[in-house]
C-alpha positions as CSV (number, residue, x, y, z in Angstrom):
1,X,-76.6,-4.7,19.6
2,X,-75.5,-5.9,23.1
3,X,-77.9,-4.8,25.9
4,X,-76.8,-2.2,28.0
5,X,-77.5,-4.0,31.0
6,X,-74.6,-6.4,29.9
7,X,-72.6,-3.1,29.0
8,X,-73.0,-1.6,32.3
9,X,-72.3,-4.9,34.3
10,X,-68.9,-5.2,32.6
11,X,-66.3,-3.5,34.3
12,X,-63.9,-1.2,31.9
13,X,-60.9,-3.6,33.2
14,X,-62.7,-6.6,31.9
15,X,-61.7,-8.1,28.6
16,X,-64.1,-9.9,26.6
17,X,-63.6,-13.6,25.2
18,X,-64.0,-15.6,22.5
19,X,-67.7,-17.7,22.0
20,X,-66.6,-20.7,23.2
21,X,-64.7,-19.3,26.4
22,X,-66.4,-16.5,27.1
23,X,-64.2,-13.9,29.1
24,X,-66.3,-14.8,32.7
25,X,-64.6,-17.9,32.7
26,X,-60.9,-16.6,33.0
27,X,-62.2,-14.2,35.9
28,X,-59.9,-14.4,38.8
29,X,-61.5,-16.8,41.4
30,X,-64.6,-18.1,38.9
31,X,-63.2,-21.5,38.4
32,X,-63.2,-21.8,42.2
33,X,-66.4,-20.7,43.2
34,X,-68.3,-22.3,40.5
35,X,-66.7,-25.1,41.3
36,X,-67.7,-25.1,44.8
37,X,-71.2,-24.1,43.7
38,X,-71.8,-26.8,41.6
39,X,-70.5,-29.5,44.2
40,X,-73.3,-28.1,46.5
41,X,-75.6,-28.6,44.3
42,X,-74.9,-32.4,44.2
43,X,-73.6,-33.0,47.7
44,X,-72.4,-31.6,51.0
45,X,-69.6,-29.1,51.1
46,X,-67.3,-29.1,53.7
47,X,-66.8,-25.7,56.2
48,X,-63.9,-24.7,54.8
49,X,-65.1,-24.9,51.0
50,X,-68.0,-23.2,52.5
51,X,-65.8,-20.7,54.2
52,X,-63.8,-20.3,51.2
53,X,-66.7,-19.9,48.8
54,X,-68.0,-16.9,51.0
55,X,-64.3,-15.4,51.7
56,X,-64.3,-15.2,47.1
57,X,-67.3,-13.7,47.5
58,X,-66.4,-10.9,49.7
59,X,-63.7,-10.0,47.8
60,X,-65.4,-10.6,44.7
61,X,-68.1,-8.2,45.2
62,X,-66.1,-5.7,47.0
63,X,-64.4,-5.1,43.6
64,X,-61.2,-6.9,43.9
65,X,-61.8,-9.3,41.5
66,X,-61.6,-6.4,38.9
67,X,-58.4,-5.0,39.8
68,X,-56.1,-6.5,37.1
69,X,-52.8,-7.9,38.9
70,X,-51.2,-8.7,35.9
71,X,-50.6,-5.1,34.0
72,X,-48.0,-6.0,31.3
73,X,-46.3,-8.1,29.4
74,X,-44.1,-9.6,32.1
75,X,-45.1,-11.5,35.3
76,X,-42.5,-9.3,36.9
77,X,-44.8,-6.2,36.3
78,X,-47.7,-6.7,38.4
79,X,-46.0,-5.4,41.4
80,X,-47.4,-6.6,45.2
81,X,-51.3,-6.9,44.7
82,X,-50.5,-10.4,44.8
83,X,-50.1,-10.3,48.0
84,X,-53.6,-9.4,49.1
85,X,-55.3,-11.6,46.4
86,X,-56.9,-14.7,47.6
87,X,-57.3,-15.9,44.0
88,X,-53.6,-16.3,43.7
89,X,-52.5,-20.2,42.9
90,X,-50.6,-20.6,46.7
91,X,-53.6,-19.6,48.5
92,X,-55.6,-22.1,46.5
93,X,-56.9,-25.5,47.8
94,X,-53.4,-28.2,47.4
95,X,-55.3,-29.7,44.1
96,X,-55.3,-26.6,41.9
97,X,-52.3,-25.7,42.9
98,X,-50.5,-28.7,41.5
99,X,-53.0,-28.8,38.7
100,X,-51.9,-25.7,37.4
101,X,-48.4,-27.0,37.8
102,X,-49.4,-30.0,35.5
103,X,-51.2,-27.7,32.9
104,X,-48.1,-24.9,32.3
105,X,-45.3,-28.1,32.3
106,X,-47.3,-30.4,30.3
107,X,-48.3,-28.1,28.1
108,X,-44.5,-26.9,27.6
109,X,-43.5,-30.6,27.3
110,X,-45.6,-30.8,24.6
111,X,-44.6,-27.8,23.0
112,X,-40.5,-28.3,23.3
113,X,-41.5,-31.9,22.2
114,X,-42.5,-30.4,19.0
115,X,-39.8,-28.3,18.7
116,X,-37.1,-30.5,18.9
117,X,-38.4,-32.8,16.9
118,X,-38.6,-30.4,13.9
119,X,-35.2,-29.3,14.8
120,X,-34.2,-33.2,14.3
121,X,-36.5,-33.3,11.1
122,X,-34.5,-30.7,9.7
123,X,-31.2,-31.3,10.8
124,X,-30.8,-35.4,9.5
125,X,-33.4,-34.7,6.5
126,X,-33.0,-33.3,3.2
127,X,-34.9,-30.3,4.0
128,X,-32.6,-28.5,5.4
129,X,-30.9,-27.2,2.1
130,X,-33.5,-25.0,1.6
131,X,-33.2,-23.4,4.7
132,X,-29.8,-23.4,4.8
133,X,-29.3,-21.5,1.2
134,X,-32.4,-19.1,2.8
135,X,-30.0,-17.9,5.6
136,X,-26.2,-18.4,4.4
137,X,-27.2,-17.5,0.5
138,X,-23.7,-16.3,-0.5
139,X,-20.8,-19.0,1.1
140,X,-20.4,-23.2,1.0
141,X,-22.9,-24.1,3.5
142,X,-20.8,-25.4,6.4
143,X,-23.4,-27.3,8.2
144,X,-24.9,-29.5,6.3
145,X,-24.2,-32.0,9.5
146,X,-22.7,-35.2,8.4
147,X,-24.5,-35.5,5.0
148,X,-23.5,-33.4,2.6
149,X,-20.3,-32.1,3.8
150,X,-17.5,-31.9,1.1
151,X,-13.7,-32.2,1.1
152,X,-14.2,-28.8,-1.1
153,X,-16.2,-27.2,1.1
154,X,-14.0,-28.0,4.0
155,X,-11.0,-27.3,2.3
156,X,-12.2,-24.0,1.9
157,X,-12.7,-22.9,4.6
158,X,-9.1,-23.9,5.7
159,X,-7.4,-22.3,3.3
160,X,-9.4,-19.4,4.9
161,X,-8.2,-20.0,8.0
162,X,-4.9,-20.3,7.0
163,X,-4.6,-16.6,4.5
164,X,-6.3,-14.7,7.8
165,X,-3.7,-16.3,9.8
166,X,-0.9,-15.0,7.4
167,X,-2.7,-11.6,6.8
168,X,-2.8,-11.3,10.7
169,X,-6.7,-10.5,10.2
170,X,-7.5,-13.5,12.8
171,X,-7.6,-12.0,16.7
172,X,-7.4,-14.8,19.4
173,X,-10.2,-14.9,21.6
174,X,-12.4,-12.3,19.3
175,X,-12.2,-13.6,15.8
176,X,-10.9,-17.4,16.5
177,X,-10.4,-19.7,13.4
178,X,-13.2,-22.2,12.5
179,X,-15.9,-20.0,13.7
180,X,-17.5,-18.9,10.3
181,X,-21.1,-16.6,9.9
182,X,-21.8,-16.6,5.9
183,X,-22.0,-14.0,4.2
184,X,-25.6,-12.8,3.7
185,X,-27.1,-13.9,6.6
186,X,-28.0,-11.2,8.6
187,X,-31.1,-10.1,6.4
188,X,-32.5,-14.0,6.6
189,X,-32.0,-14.0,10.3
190,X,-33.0,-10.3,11.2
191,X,-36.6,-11.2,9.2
192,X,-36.5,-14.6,11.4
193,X,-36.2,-12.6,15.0
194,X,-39.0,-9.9,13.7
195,X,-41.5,-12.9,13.1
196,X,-40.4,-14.3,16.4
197,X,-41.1,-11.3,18.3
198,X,-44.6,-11.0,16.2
199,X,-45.6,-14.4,16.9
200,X,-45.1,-13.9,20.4
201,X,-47.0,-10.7,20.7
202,X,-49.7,-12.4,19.2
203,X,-49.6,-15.5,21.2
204,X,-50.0,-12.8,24.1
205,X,-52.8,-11.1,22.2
206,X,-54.7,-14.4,22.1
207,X,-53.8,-16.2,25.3
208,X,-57.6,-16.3,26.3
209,X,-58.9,-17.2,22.6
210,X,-59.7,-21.5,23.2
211,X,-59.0,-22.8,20.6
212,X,-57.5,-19.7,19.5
213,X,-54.5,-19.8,21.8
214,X,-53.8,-23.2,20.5
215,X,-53.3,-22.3,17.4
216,X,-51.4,-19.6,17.9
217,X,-48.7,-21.7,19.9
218,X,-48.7,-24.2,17.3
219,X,-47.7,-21.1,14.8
220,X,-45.1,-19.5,17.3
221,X,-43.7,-23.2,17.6
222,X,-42.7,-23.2,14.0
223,X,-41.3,-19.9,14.1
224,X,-39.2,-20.8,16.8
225,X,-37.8,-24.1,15.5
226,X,-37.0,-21.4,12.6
227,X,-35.1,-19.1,14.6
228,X,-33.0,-22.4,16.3
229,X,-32.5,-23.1,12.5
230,X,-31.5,-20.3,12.3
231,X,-28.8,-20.2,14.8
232,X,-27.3,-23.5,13.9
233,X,-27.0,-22.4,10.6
234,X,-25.1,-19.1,11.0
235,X,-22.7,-20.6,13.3
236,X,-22.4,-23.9,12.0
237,X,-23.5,-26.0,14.9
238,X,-25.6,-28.6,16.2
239,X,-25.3,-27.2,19.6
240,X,-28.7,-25.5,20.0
241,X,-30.5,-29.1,19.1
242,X,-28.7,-30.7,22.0
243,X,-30.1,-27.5,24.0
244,X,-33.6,-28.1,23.1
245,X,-33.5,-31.8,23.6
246,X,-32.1,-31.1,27.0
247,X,-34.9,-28.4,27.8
248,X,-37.5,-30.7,26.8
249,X,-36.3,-33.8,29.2
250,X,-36.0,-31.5,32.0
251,X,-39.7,-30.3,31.6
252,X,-40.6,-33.5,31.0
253,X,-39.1,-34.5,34.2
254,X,-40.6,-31.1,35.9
255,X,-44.2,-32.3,35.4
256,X,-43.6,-35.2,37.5
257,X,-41.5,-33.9,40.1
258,X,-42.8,-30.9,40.7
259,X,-46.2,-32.8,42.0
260,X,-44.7,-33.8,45.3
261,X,-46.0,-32.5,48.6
262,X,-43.5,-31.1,51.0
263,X,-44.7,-30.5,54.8
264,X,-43.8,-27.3,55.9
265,X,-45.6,-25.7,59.1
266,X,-47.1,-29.3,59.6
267,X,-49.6,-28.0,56.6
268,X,-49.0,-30.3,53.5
269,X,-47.6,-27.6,50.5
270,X,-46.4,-28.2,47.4
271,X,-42.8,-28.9,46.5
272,X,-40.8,-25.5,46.2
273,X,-39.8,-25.3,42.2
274,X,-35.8,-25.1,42.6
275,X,-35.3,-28.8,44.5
276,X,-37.4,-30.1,41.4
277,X,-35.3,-27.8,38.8
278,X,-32.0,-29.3,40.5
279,X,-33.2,-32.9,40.4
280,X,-34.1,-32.8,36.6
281,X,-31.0,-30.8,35.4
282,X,-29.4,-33.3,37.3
283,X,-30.8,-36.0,35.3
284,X,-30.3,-34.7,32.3
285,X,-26.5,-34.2,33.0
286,X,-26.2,-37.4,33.7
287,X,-27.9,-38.6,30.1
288,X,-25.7,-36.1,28.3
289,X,-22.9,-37.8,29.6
290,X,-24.1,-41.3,29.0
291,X,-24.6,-40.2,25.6
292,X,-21.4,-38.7,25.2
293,X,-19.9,-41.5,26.1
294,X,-21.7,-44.3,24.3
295,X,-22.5,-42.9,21.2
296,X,-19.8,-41.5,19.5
297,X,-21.3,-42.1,16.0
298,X,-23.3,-39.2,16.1
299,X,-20.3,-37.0,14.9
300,X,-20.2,-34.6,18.0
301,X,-17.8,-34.5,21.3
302,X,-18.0,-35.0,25.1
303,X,-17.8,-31.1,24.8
304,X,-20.6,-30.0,23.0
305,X,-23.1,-32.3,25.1
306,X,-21.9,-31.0,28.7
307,X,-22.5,-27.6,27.1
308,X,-25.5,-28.4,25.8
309,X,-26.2,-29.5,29.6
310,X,-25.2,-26.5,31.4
311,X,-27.2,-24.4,29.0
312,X,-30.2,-26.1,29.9
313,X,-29.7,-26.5,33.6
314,X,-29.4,-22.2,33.7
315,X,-32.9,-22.4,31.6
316,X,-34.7,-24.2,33.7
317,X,-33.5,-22.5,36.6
318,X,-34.8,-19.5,34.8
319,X,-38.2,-21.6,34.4
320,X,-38.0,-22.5,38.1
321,X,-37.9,-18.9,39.5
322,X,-40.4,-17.4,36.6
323,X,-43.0,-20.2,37.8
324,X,-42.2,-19.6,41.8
325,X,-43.4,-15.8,40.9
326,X,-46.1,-16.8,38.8
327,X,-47.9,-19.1,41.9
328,X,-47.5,-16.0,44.1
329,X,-49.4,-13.5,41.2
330,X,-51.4,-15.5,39.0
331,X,-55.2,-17.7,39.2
332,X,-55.0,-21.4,38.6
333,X,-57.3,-20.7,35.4
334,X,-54.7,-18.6,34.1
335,X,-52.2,-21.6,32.9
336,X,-51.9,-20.3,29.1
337,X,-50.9,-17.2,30.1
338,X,-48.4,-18.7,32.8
339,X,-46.9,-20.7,28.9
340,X,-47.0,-17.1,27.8
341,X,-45.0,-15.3,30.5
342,X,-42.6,-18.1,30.1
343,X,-41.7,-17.0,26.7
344,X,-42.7,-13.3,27.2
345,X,-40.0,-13.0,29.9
346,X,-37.3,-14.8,28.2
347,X,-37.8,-13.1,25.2
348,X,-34.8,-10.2,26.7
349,X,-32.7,-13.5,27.1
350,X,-32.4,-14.5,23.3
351,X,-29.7,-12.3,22.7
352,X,-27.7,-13.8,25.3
353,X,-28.6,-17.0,23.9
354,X,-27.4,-16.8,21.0
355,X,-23.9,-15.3,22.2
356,X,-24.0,-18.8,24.1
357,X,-24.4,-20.6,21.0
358,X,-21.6,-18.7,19.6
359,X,-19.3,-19.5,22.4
360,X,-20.7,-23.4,21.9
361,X,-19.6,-23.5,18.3
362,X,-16.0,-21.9,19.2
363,X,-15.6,-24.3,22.0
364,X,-16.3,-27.3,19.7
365,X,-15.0,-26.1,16.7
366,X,-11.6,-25.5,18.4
367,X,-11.7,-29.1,20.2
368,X,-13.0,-31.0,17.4
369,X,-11.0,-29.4,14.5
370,X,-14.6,-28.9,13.3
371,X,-17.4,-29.8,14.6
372,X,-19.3,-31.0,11.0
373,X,-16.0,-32.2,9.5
374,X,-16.4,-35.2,8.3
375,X,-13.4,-37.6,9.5
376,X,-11.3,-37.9,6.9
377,X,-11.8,-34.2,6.6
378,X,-10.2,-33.6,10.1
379,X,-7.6,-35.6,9.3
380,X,-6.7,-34.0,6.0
381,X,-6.9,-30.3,8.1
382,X,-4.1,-32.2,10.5
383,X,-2.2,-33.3,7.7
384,X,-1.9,-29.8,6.6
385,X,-1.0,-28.6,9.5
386,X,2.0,-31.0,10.0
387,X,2.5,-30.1,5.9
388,X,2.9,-26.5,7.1
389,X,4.8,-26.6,10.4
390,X,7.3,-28.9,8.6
């Protein structure tokens, strides 16, 4: 039984935490003043540490530490306490302000590093079957990438092209030719969004659970690189690989250039997030392209790698404008909870995500005559056509 001295000294807006992060140390402001205590301990503190220590403590103990500025699920709904918080990241000294930029972008790196190399796993390996006769159980599997392809397979689908075309069951710029969802899959995928939604509600649920949390990101990791599966597989692209590659360069890229020191005021700040955002989408245009051009062995077009570009650019310009609110509302010791409100607040996006993949796959499809087609296959479906127009 807890005492209830302990009881009555925690407020009713305090959460507990686990046993080996106990809940004090997520308290907004604890980090910093602990941190200043313990250094006086040991040596001199300067006057502004000093002043800043005392300045936490006012607040602290006039009871705004437990006013909760974060109420829901979004960074977007903690309205404008943030404004009168002095435990918010940009009114924190210029070192935790860009270590909590390293901490959310590294650990994002690391986690989109993961991803897309699953997503690669499963695309060139052997284990993709299985998930691809889990979501398209009924049709020929059209992407089976370059491996397993067939003339039959292809062929196929042609001849299904070409009876729509006659029926006049095929609507330009609705229902375009080469675009194919199997049959069956909407069960598979439906299940695969639920879990999605479920491992994110849990990686909320435990975002102050060390090493907990961890785990739980590890979990909604593989969750997502299903859903992405998922997604290539109903509309038979590689598109949404070349879209996580790309989000996981310019990450990558954020966590070093979003460390710079801009003056502003003549007071040193740090570096707003969009000049960062534009540099490493940027960058990874620039790759694409290389790519594009030098490689064309990997059996997709120029096409499908700008888009996979611009997709990613509008992501991390999302990511730059989610983490410019989350320095104004958040504590530096909330990090895993910034990785949370990342996902959390893109979570209404996945819908328009996936219509982006579906306009990927028609944009490639229709350039490349098919964007898995093997090339003998893509010359057999211009052979036919020449057959036919003849």
């Amino acid at each position: 039984m807890e005492d209830p001295a302990v009881q009555a000294s925690l407020s009713k807006n305090q959460r507990r935490g686990s046993i080996l992060k106990p809940r004090s140390h997520y308290r907004r402001g604890t980090v910093v003043m602990n941190h200043i205590a313990s250094k006086a301990q040991t040596t001199t503190t300067t006057p502004d540490e000093q002043a800043l220590y005392h300045r936490m403590l006012q607040m602290k103990n006039s009871g705004w530490v437990n006013r909760r500025s974060l109420v829901g699920i979004s960074v977007f709904a903690s309205g404008s306490e943030g404004n009168n918080d002095p435990f918010v990241v940009e009114r924190m000294p210029m070192e935790l302000q860009l270590g909590f930029r390293k901490k959310i972008f590294g650990i994002l790196a690391f986690q989109t590093s993961c991803v897309t190399a699953a997503l690669v796993y499963i695309t060139f390996f052997e284990s993709e079957d299985i998930i691809d006769h889990w979501f398209c159980p009924v049709q020929p599997l059209l992407n089976q990438t370059n491996r397993t392809n067939t003339t039959n397979t292809t062929n196929f689908f042609i001849e299904e092209d070409e009876r729509r075309l006659a029926n006049g069951t095929i609507e330009w710029g609705i229902d375009m030719p080469n675009i194919h969802t199997c049959e069956g899959w909407a069960g598979p995928w439906f299940w695969c969004f639920f879990g999605l939604i479920v491992a994110l509600f849990l990686l909320y649920k435990t975002k102050y659970i060390f090493p907990l949390n961890y785990l739980t990101l590890l979990f909604f990791s593989c969750i997502q690189t299903l859903f992405f599966v998922s997604i290539k597989t109903v509309f038979n692209t590689n598109c949404i690989l070349y879209i996580s590659g790309s989000i996981f360069f310019q990450i990558f890229l954020m966590y070093f250039f979003s460390n710079r020191k801009d003056e502003r005021q003549h007071n040193l700040v740090p570096v707003n997030f969009y000049f960062p955002a534009i540099e490493a989408a940027g960058c990874n245009l620039i790759v694409n392209i290389v790519i594009a051009l030098t490689a064309p062995g990997l059996g997709v077009s120029f096409g499908e790698f700008i888009f996979a570009a611009i997709s990613a650019g509008l992501m991390m310009a999302w990511f730059a404008y989610d983490a410019t609110c989350m320095v104004a509302k958040m504590s530096p010791d909330e990090y895993m909870q910034a990785v949370v409100f990342f996902y959390t607040d893109i979570i209404l996006f996945l819908s328009f995500a996936f219509m982006m993949c579906a306009w990927g796959a028609m944009f490639m499809n229709v350039e490349t005559g098919g964007l898995t087609a093997p090339i003998g296959d893509q010359e057999n479906r211009m052979n036919r056509g020449n057959i036919s127009g003849s």
